[in-house]
N, C-alpha and C positions, 0 to 999 in steps of 0.2 A: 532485938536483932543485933548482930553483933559488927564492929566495926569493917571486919574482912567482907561479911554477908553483904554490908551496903555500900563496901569499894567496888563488890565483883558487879554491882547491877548498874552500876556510874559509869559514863562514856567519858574517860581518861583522856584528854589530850596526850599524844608522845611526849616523852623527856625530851627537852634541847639536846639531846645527845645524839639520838634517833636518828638513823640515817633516810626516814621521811619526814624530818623537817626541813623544810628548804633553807637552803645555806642564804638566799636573799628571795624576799617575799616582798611584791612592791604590789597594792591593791589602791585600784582605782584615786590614783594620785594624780592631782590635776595642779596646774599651777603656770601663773601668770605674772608677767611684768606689766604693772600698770594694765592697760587694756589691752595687752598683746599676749596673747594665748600661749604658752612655750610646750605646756604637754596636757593632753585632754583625755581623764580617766584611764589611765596607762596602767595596767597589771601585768605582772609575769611572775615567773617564779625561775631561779638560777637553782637547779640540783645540788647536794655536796658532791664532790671529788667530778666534776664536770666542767668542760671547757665550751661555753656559752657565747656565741658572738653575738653584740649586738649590733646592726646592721641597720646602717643609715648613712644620707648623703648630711653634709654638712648644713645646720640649720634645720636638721629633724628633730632635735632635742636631746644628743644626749649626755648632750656637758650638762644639763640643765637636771636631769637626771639622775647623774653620779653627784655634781652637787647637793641632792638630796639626799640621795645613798649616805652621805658623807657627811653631813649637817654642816654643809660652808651654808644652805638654807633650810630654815625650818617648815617642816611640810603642813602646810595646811589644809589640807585637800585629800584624803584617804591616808592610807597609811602601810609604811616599808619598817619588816622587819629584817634582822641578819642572825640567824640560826636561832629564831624563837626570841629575841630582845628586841622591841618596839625602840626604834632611835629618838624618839621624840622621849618617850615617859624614861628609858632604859641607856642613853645615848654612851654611860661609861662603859654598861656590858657590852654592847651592842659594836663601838666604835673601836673595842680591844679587839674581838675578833675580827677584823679588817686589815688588811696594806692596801693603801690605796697608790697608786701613780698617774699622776694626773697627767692631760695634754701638757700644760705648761711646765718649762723645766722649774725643779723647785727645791736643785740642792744648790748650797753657798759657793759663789763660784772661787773665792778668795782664800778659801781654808781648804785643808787639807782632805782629801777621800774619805782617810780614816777617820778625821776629827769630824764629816758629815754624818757616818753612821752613829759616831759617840754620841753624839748631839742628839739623834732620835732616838738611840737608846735608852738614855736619859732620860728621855719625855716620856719614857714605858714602864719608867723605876728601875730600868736595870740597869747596872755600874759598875765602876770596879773593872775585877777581873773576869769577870763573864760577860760585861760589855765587850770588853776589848778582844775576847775568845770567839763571840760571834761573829765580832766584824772583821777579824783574822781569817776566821773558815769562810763566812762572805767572800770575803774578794779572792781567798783561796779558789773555789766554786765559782764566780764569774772569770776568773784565768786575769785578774788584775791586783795581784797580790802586790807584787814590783811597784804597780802605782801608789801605794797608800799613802806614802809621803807627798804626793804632790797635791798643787792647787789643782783644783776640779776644774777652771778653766783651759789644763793643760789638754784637755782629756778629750778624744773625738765624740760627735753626736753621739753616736753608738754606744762609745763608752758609757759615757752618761743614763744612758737609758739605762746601762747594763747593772748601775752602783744605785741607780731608782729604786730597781728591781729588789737588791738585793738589802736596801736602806728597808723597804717595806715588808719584806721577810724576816728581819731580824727583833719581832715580838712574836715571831713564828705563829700570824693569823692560821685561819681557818678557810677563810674568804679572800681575793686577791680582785681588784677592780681598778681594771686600766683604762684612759679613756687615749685615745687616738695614741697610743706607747710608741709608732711610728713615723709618726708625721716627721717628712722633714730630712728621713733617714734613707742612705743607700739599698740597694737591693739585696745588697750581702746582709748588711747588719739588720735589714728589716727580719729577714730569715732567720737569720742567728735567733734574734731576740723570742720570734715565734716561736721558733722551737725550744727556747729555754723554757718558756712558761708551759708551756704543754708538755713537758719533764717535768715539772712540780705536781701537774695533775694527777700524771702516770705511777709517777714515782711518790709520791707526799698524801695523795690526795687533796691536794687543795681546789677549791672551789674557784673557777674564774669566772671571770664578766671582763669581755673584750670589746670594747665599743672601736667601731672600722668603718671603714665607708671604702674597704679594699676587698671584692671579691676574694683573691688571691690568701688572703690571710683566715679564711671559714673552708675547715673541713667538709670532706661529705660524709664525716660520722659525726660532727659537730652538731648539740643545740642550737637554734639559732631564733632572734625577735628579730622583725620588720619594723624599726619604726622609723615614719616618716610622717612630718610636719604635725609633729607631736601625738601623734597617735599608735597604739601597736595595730599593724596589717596581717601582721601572721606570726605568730610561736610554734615551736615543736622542733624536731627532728631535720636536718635539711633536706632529708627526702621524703620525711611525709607534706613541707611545707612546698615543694617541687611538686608532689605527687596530687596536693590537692588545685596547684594553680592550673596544672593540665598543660605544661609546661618540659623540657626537657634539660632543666640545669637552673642553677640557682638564680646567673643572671637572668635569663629568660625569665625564670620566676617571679624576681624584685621587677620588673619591666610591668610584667602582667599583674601586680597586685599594686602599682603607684600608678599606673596607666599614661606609663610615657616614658621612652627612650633617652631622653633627652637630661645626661647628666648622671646617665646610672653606673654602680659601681664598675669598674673594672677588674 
């Protein structure tokens, strides 16, 4: 039999290329601090070129989560791929295609704009003169070109978010993973910032995962997971997850699938 005879009878995994492999693949990952349970058997799957909320009050699990997405912790309890590379066996392929932006702020406040993104470019092996070209069109594209030279302490919350963004774009991932990118922030800049990322979806296709505990910030074409106190309550579509709670809107939804008013998103 010939080599081609006994590829065509073999059930082929997709190439990581594939636009059905999920851009993050998290299966049955479980994980605890000491005796305290932070997430229990949690699967989902984030689409490529998709803007995914994840949708929880605070204290659901999902800095706990992204920590894992992210290997700030090693998972021991099932297992999260990002476009086909297992982060645990895989963590250098796996953690290039990423930007991540976390809740906490985490550029230097003492240095310069421009010298933050040099700085993570560097960490990506890129230098030179194509470091400094990307973090040129960066701050070109977030409308903070004028700042480059200044300390990042000069900079509004806003701002800051905005050079996050754009510090984690600049190895030109595949996948982008925000956890709460708003906290903290006006209603203007919350906006602003929403809509910049949902512009990289539209326009790049990049893959998002938007952890919120803000109605206001989940589309009604939006993906979206439920999880709450470390468990997922519902994935899918936010009106097939509306449609299946027997519900008329998403808060209603999240209400009727946590069973209790008290605390729910707005």
């Amino acid at each position: 039999m010939s080599p081609d005879t006994l590829a065509d009878r073999e059930v082929r995994a997709p190439p990581v290329d594939s636009p059905t492999v999920p851009a993050i693949a998290v299966r049955q990952v479980t994980h605890a601090y000491g005796t305290r349970e932070a997430l229990h058997d949690v699967s989902l799957c984030v689409q490529q070129a998709r803007f995914t909320a994840l949708l929880g009050l605070n204290g659901a699990g999902k800095t706990t989560l992204f920590s894992l997405i992210t290997r700030l912790y090693d998972t021991r309890h099932g297992s999260i791929e990002v476009l086909g590379h297992h982060v645990s066996r895989e963590p250098g392929k796996a953690l290039r295609l990423l930007g991540v932006v976390f809740q906490a702020r985490t550029l230097d406040l003492d240095i310069s704009v421009l010298d933050n993104l040099l700085y993570h470019a560097a960490l990506h092996g890129i230098g030179g003169r194509e470091a400094r070209q990307r973090a040129r069109a960066a701050l070109e594209e977030i409308e903070l070109a004028d700042r480059a030279r200044d300390a990042v302490r000069k900079l509004s919350g806003g701002q800051m978010r905005r050079v996050e963004i754009a510090r984690a774009l600049l190895h030109r991932p595949s996948v982008l993973v925000l956890d709460e990118p708003t906290v903290g922030l006006d209603v203007a800049s919350r906006s602003a910032i929403v809509r910049q990322v949902r512009a990289l979806v539209r326009d790049r296709g990049v893959a998002v995962l938007w952890a919120t505990h803000l109605l206001d910030e989940v589309a009604s074409d939006d993906a979206v997971v439920v999880l709450h106190r470390g468990r997922v309550l519902a994935e899918g579509e936010v009106s097939e997850v509306v449609a299946a709670s027997g519900t008329a809107d998403m808060r209603s939804a999240f209400i009727s699938l946590t069973g209790s008013a008290q605390g729910a998103p707005e």
